[in-house]
C-alpha positions in Angstrom: 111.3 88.3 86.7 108.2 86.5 88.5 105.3 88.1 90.6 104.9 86.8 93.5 101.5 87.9 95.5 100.5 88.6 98.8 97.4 88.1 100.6 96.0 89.6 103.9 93.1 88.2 104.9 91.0 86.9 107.8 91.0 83.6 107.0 92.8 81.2 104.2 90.3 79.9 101.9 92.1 79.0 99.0 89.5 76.1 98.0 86.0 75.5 97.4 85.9 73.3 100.2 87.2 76.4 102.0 84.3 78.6 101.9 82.0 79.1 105.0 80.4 82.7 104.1 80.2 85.7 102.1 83.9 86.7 103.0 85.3 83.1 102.5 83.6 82.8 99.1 85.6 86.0 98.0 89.1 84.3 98.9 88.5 81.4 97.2 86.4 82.4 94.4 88.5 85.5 93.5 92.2 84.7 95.1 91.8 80.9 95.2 92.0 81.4 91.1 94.1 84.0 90.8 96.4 81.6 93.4 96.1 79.0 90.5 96.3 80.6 87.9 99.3 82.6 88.7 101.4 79.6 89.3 99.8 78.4 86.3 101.5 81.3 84.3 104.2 81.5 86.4 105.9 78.3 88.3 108.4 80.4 89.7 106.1 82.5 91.7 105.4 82.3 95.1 102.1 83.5 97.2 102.2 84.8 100.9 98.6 84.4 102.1 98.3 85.2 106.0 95.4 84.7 107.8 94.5 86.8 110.9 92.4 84.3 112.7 95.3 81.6 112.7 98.1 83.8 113.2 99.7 82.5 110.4 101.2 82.9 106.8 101.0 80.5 104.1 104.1 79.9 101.6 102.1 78.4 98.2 104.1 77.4 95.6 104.0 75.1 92.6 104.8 72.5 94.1 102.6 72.8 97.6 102.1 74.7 100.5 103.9 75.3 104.1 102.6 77.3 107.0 104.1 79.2 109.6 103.2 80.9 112.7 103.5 85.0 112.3 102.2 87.9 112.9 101.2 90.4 110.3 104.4 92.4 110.1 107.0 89.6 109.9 104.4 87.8 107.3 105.6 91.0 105.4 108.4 91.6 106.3 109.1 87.7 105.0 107.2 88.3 101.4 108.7 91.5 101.1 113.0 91.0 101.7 112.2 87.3 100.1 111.1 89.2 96.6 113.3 91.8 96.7 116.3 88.9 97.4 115.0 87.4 94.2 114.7 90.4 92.2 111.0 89.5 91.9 107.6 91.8 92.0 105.2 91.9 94.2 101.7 92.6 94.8 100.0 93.0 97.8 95.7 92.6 98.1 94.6 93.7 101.5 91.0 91.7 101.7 89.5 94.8 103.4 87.9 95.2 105.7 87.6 91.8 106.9 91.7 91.3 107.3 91.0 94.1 110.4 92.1 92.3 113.7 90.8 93.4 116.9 91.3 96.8 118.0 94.1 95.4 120.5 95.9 94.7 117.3 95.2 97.1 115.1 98.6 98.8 116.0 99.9 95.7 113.9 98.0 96.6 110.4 98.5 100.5 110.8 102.2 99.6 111.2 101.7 97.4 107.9 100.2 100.3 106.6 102.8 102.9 107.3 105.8 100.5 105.8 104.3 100.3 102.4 104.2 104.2 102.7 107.6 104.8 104.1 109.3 102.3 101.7 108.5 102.8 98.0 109.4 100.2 96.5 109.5 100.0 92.6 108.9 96.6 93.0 105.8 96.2 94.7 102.0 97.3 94.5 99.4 97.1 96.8 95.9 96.7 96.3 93.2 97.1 99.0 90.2 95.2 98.3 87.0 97.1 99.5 84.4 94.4 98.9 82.9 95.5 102.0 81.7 98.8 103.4 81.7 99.2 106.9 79.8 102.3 107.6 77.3 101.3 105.5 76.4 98.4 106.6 76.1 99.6 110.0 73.3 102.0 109.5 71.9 98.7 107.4 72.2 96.0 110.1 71.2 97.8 112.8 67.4 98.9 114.0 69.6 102.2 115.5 72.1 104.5 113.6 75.5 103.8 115.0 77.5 105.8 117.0 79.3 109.2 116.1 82.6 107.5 117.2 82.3 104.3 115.8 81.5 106.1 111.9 84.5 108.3 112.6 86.8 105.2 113.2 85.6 103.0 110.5 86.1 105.9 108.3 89.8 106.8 109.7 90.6 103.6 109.1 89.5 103.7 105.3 91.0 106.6 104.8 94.5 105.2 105.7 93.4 102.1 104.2 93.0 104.0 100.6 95.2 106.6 100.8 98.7 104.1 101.6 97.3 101.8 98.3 98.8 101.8 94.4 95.1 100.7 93.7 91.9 99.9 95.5 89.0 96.9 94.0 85.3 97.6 94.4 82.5 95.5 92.6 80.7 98.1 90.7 80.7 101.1 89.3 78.4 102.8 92.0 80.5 102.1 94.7 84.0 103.5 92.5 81.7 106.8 92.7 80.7 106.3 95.9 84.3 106.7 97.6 85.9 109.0 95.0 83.2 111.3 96.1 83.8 110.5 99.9 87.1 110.2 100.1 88.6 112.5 97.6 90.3 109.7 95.5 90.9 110.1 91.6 89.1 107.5 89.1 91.9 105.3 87.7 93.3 104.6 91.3 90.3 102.6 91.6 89.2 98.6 89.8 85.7 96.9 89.3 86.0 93.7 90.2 82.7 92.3 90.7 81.2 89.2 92.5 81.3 85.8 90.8 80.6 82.3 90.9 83.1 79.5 91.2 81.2 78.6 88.1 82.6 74.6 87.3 81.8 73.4 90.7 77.9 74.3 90.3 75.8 71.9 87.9 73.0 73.5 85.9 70.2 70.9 86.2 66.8 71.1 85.1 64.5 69.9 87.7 61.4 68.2 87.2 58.7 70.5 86.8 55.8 68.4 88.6 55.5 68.6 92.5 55.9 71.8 95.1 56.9 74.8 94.0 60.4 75.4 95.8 61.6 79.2 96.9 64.9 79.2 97.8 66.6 82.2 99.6 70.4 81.7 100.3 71.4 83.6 103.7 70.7 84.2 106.9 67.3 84.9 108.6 67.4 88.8 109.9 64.7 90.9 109.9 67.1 93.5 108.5 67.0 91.4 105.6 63.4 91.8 105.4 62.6 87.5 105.5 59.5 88.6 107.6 57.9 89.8 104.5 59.2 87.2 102.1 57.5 85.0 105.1 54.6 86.8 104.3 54.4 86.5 100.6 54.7 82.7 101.0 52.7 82.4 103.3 49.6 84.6 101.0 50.4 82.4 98.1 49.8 79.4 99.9 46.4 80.8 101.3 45.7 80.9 97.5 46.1 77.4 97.3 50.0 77.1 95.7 51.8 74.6 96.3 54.9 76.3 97.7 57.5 76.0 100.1 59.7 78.4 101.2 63.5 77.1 101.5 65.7 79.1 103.4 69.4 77.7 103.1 71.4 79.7 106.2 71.4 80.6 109.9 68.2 80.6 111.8 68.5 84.3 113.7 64.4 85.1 114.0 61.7 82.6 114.6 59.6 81.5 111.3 56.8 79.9 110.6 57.1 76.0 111.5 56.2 75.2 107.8 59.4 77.2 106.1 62.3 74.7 105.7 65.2 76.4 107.5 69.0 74.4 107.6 72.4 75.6 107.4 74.9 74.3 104.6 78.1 74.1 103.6 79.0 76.1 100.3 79.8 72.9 98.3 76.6 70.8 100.0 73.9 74.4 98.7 75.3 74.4 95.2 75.3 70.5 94.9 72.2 69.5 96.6 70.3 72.3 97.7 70.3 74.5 94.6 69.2 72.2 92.2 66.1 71.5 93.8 64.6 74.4 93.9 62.2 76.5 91.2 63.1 79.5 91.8 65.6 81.9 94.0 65.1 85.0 95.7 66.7 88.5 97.3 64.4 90.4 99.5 66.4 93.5 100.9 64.6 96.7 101.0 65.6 98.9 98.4 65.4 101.7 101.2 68.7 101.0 102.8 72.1 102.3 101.3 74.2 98.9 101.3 71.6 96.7 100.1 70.3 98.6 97.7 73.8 99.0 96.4 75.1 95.7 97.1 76.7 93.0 94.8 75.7 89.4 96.5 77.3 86.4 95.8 74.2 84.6 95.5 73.1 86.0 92.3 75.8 84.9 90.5 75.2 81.2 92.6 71.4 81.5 91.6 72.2 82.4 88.0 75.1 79.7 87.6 72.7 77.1 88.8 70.3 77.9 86.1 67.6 79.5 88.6 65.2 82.3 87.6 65.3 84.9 89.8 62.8 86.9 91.7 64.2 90.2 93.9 63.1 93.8 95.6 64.0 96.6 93.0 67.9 97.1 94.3 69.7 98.9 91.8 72.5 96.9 90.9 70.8 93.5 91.2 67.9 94.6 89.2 70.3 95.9 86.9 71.6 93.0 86.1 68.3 90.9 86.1 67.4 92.9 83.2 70.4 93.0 81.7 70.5 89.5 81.3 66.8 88.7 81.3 67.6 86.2 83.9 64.5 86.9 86.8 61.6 89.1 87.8 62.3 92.6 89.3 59.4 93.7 91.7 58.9 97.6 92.5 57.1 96.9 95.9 56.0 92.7 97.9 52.3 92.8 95.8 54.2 92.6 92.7 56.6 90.5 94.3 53.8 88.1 95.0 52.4 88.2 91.7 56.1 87.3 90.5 56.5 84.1 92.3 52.6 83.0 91.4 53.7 83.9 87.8 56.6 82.0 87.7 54.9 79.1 89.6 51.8 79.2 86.7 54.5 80.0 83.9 57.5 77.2 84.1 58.5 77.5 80.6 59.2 80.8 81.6 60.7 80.1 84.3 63.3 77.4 82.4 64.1 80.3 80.0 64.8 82.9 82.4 67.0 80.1 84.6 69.1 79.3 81.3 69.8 83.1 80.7 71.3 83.5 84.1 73.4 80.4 83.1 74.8 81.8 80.2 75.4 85.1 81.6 77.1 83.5 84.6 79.4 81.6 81.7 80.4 84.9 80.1 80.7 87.5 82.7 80.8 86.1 86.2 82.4 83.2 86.2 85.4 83.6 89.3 87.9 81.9 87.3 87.4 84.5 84.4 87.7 87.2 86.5 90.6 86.1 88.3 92.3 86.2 85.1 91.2 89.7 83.8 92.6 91.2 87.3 95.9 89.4 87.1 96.0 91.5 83.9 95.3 94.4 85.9 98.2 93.2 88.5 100.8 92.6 85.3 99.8 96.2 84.0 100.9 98.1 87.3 104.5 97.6 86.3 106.3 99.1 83.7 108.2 96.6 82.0 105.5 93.7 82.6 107.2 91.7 79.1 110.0 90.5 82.1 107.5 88.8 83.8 107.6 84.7 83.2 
């Protein structure tokens, strides 16, 4: 018997080419490859990926793809008689909570919801995929705490969310605690699947040590993000006499200084050409607010593939995994931060070495493609008799 999979997401973003931000990069790092290497495994599998944005579900098979106009329930409803008609598994991964449509529709997903709870099926699995945390972010992203109602309902709607899944993904081990404690749920219903890199598609080249200094900081500017202050530090260095530009590689959403380099890329144009030309790469987030503190950025695992030393606040489980894998420069408040980059900038052997351990890590733990394997493991192991699947 085959698995087939099923995907509800915002978007389809099966390739490389595919990815336009954070959310994008998770399709098509972590479900582009397990896509591929399903059908790899298993040519008589199919996958159902819908997208909420276009209204539509996409049939991949072996042999290509078709799409076809649907809503969310007859996307299903198709995935779900079409497996059972071929006496077929399958799983379900709910890219939450990015797959939630507007609340005019939101009838649609609870409905979605509900069937997987009213029909237990041996069959079929579903996995909700919290690589986002609504509440938290809230209170991160905004300069006021947000409203009483608005918490409530993002929280109903994880409730549901959790409670109606055979299993539920989150990228580290903090935030498996984090919602067992707040929403009552018991350890081994929940995965860690972390953040990765699509690793092949980013070259790890050594750039040429002579010239200006390059800081590079991947994302968008907000204050929230605290880019005022990394402004700052530049901008000190530079009073010192460095020579040191700051790169910032996203949207422009507060007025900088006219000397930082600001542009916005596609994902395939920063890791090809942007990436490699810079010295070092950098996360600023305040260690003071829940979700960044706590959270799992794709960019590490960008900055590490690429080779790049990193420099970044003191968040938990980035620092973590800085010192883990000796790969950067942890700073416990923005004068050591400072001192960091100026190290760094005086030190380029060091900064070469630190750059290649963050490659190798990258190769051995973070790598997308890797990981998309381990989890289809995971997938296989939710049924019984997984030696009948091709």
């Amino acid at each position: 018997m085959a698995l087939n999979l099923m995907i509800l997401a915002r978007d389809f973003a099966l390739n490389p080419e595919d990815v336009r931000e954070g959310v994008t990069y998770r399709y098509a790092g972590l479900y582009g490859s397990l896509t591929k290497t399903l059908l790899k495994r298993s040519p008589e599998s199919k996958v159902f990926w819908y997208s909420v944005t276009d209204h539509s579900l996409r049939i991949i098979t072996k042999q290509g793809y078709k799409d076809q106009k649907a809503s969310m329930i007859s996307a299903l409803r198709n995935a779900v008689f079409g497996t059972l008609r071929s006496k077929s598994y399958l799983t379900v991964i709910i890219a939450y909570p990015s797959v939630l449509p507007r609340v005019s529709r939101i009838f649609e997903y609870v409905s979605c919801l509900l069937f997987f709870k009213l029909f237990s099926f041996p069959q079929i699995r579903v996995f909700v995929d919290a690589f986002d945390y609504q509440v938290e972010a809230a209170y991160d992203f905004s300069e006021t705490a947000p409203s009483f109602m608005l918490v409530n309902y993002y929280r109903l709607l994880d409730k549901l969310s959790f409670s109606f899944a055979s299993s539920i993904v989150v990228l580290s081990e903090f935030w498996k605690n984090h919602i067992m404690k707040i929403y009552h749920l018991q350890a081994n219903k929940i995965l860690v699947v972390t953040s990765g890199s699509l690793l092949r598609f980013i070259p790890h080249k050594l750039k040429n040590q002579h010239g200006t200094f390059i800081v590079l900081y991947a994302g968008s500017t907000m204050k929230c993000k605290d880019i005022d202050k990394l402004v700052l530090a530049i901008a000190n260095l530079r009073a010192k006499g460095l020579k040191i530009d700051l790169h910032i590689a996203g949207i422009k959403v507060m007025d900088v200084p006219s000397w930082v380099n600001i542009a916005h890329y596609e994902w395939s144009t920063l890791v090809r050409d942007i990436l490699p030309r810079s010295d070092v790469c950098v996360i600023p987030y305040s260690s003071s607010k829940f979700a960044f503190n706590h959270s799992v950025p794709a960019k590490l695992f960008d900055y590490m593939a690429a080779g790049k030393p990193i420099v970044s606040t003191n968040l938990e489980v980035v620092g973590n995994i800085i010192r883990s894998y000796c790969c950067g420069l942890v700073a416990k408040d923005w004068t050591e931060f400072e001192l960091h980059l100026e190290h760094l900038y005086e030190n380029r052997e060091l900064a070469t070495k630190l750059g290649n351990n963050g490659r190798i890590a990258a190769e051995k733990y973070f790598d997308y493609e890797k990981l998309a394997e381990f989890f289809l493991e995971d997938l296989v192991n939710q049924y019984c008799d997984k030696q009948r699947l091709e």
